[in-house]
C-alpha positions in Angstrom: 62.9 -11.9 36.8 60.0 -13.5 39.1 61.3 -16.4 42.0 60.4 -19.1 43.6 61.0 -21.7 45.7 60.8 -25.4 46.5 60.1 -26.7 49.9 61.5 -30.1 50.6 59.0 -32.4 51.0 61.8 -35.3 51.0 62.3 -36.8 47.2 65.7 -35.3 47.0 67.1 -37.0 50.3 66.5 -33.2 51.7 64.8 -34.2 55.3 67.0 -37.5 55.6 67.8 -37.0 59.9 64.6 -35.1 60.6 61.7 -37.7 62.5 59.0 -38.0 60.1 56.3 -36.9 62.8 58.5 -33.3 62.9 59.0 -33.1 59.1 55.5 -31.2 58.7 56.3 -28.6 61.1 59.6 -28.5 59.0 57.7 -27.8 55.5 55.6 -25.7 56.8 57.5 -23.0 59.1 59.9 -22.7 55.4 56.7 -22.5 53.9 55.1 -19.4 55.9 58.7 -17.8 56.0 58.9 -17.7 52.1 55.2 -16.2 52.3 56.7 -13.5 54.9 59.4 -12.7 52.5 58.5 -10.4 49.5 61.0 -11.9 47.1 59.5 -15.2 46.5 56.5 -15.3 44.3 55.6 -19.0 44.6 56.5 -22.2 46.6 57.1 -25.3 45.0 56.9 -29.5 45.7 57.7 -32.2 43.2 55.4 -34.6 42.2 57.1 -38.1 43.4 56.6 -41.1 45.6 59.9 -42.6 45.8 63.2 -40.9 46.4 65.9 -39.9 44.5 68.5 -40.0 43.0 67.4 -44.1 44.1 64.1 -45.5 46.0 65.0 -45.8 49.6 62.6 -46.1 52.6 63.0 -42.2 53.3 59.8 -40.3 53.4 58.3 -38.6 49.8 55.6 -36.1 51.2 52.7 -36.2 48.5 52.5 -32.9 46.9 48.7 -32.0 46.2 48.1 -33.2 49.9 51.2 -30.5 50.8 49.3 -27.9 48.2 46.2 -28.4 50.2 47.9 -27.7 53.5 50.2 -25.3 52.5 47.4 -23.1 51.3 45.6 -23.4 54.4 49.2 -21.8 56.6 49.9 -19.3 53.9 48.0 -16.1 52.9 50.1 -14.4 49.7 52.3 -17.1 48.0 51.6 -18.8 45.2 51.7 -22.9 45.2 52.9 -25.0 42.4 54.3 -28.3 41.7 57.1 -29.1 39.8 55.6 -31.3 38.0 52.4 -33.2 38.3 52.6 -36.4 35.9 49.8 -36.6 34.1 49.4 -40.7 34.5 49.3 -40.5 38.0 45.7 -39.0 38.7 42.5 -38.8 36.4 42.8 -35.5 35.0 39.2 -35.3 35.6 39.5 -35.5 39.3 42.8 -33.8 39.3 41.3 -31.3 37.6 38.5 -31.1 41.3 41.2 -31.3 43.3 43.0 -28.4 42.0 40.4 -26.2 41.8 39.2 -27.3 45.5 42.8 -26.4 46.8 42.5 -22.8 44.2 39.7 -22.1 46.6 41.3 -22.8 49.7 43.9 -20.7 48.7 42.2 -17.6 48.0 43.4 -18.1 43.9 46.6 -18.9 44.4 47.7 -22.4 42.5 49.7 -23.1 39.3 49.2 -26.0 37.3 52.6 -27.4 37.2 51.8 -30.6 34.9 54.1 -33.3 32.6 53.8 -36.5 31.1 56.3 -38.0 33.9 59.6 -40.0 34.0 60.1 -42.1 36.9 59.5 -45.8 35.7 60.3 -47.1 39.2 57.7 -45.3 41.3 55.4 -46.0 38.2 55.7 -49.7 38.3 55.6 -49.9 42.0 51.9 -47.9 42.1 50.5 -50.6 39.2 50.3 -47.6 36.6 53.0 -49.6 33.8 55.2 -47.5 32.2 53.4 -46.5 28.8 56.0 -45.2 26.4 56.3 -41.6 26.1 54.5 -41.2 23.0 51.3 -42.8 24.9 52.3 -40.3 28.2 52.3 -37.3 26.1 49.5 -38.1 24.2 47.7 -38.4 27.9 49.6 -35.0 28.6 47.7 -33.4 25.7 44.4 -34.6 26.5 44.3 -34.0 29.9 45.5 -30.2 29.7 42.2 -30.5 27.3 40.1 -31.7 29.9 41.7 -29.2 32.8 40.8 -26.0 30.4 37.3 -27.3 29.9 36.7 -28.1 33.6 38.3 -24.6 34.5 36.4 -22.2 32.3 33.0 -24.0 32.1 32.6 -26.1 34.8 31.8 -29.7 33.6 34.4 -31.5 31.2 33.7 -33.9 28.2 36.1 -35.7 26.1 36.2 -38.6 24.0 39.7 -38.9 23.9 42.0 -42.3 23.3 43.5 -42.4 26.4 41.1 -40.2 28.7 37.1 -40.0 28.3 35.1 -38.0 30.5 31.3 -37.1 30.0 29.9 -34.0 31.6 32.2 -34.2 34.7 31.2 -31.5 37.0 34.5 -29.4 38.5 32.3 -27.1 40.4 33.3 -24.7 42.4 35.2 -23.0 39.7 38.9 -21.8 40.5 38.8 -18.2 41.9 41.2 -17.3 39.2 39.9 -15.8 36.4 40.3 -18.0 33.1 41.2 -21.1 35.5 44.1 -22.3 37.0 47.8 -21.2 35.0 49.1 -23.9 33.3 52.9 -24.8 33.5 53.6 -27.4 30.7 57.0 -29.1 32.4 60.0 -30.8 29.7 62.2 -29.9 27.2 60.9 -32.3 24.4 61.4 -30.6 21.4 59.0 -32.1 19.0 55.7 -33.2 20.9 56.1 -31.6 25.2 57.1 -27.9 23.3 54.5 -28.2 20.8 51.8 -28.9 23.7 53.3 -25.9 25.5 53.1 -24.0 22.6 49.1 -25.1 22.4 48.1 -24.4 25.9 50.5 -23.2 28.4 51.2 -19.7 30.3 54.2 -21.0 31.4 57.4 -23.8 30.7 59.8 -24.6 32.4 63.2 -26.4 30.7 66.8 -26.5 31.2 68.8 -23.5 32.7 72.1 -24.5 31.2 72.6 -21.3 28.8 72.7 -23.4 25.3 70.3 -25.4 26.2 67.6 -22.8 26.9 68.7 -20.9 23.9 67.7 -23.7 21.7 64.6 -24.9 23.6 63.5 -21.6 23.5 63.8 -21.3 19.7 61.9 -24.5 19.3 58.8 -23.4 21.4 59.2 -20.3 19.5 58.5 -22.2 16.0 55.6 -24.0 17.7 53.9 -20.8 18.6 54.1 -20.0 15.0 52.5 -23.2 14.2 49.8 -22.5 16.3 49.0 -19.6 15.9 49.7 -18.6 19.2 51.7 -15.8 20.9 55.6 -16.9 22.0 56.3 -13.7 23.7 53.0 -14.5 26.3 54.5 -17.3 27.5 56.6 -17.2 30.7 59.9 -19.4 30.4 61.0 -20.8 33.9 63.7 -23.3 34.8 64.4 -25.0 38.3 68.0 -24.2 39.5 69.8 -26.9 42.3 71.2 -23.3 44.8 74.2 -23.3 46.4 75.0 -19.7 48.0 77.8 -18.6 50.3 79.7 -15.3 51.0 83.2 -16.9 49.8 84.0 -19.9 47.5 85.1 -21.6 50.4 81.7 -21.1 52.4 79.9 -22.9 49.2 82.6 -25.8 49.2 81.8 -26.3 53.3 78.0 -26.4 52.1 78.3 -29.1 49.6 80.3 -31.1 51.9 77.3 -30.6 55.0 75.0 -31.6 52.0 77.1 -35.1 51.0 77.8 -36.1 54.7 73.8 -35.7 55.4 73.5 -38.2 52.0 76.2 -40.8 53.2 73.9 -42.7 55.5 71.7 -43.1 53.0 73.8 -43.6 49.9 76.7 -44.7 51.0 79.8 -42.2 50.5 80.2 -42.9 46.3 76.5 -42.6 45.9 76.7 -39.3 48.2 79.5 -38.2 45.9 78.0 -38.9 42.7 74.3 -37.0 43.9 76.6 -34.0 44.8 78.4 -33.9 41.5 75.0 -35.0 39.7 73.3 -31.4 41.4 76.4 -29.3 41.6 78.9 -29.6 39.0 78.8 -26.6 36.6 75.3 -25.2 38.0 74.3 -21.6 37.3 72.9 -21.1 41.1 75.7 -22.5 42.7 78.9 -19.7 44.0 79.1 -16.6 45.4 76.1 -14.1 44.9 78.0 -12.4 42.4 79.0 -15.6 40.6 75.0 -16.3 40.7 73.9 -13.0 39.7 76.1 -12.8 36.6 75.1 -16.4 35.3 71.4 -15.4 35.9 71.7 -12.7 34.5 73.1 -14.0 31.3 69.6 -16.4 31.1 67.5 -13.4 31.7 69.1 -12.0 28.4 68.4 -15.1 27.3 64.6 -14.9 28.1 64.4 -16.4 31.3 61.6 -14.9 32.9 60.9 -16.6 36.8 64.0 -19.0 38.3 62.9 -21.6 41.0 65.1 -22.5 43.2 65.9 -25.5 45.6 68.1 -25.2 48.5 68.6 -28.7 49.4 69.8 -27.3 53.2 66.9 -25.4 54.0 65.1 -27.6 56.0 68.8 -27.6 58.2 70.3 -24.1 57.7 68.2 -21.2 56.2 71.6 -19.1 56.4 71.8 -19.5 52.5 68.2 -18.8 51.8 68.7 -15.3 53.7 72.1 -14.8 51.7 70.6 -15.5 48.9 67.3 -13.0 49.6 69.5 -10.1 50.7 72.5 -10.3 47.4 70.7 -11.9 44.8 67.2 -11.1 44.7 67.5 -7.3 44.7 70.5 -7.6 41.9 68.0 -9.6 39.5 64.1 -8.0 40.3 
């Protein structure tokens, strides 16, 4: 099993307390100690602009600015978001932008991409809210348009949501065969069937049953397609809770909720913690952890990325977590 994971950026209420002018220097000390550390494979943002699990005035870092910098402070890790919407940027530009940051990297960015979700933050930027037959449909031809401008350069499509004509992405990504594409959602009959099409990489739902089924859905799309299910890594983002005891991991999720309270008020607090925590697979003991990943790895879960929504407080459960549970599962 391959790791990673996220640096808050803020979406999830995760640098409420911090001064925004130190909140940089936050992001990017976690960022360069996952790069020091040999059991994380990738760092990850989200792609938002207003918080969770309500818009409040606490700062949402953009992520493909943070990609840019983060790949200027970091020399091995690979940098992903988790995941771009597709409505939110031209894929034609988005497609530059990427492969600009690929190149300050040294090859190192995934494609992370979705047809997005969060009406509010869509309203409130003047993008509407199409319906999400219209945001997958942009979905599909804008993974078009981002293996085009990746492999040849220039991009042209007369699509009916997107039309480019001979849009020069130039340099190329340093990556061989462009930038990997992670196709983001669990929809079974048109997100799974654009995965299925185009992507290295998904990423659904870790709840056991869930994945099962999801799984067997992109697996009948592959057939469809013609394409090979086996080549295609299955990820899934896991909310992490770690402490030596199951008492340790109760006085964490209480730190967590008292940091949301100011914020949310003490129900709101209360219902974000049960919202995260309640009955998930990275939340426990190591051991607890290890055996429930364990049981998705069986499953075919191939790379688990994790948020630890106290890292940019406490990295005491990041370090648990790299000393018990990343030998156990690599």
């Amino acid at each position: 099993m391959r790791f990673g994971i996220f640096v808050p950026q803020g979406w999830r209420l995760d640098l409420v307390g911090i001064d925004p002018a130190a909140q940089w220097v936050v992001m990017r000390d976690l960022a360069r100690r996952a790069d020091a550390v040999g059991g994380w494979e990738s760092l990850w943002v989200y792609d938002h602009f207003h918080t969770v699990p309500v818009p409040t005035e606490e700062a949402t870092h953009e992520a493909w600015t943070l990609m840019s910098a983060f790949a200027a402070v970091t020399e091995r890790i690979r940098l992903g978001q988790m995941c771009t919407a597709i409505g939110y940027r031209n894929p034609a530009y988005l497609a530059k932008v990427a492969a600009t940051v690929d190149v300050v990297s040294g090859g190192r960015v995934e494609m992370g991409i979705g047809g997005g979700w969060y009406e509010h933050e869509w309203r409130a930027y003047g993008y509407g809210f199409p319906s999400a037959g219209e945001r997958l449909a942009r979905l599909d031809e804008g993974v078009q348009i981002f293996r085009q401008a990746w492999t040849t350069g220039t991009a042209t499509l007369a699509g009916r949501h997107y039309q480019v004509d001979g849009a020069i992405v130039r340099p190329l990504p340093l990556q061989q065969g462009g930038i990997p594409i992670w196709v983001a959602g669990g929809g079974e009959k048109v997100t799974l069937r654009i995965a299925a099409k185009y992507a290295q990489y998904t990423n659904f739902s870790g709840d056991p049953e869930t994945f099962g089924r999801k799984s067997a859905v992109l697996r009948e799309h592959c057939a469809a397609a013609g394409t090979d299910f086996e080549a295609i890594t299955r990820s899934s983002n896991f909310n992490t809770v770690v402490g030596s005891t199951e008492a340790e991991v109760r006085e964490r999720i209480a730190a967590i909720r008292s940091r949301l309270v100011p914020v949310l008020g003490a129900d709101g607090a209360e219902t974000q913690v049960r919202a995260l925590f309640g009955d998930a697979p990275a939340v426990g003991t190591p051991e607890q952890i290890v055996e429930r990943l364990s049981h998705l790895r069986d499953l075919g879960l191939g790379y688990a990325i994790h948020n630890f929504p106290e890292s940019a407080y406490d990295v005491s459960g990041v370090e648990l977590f790299e000393r018990e549970v990343l030998p156990a599962l690599r």
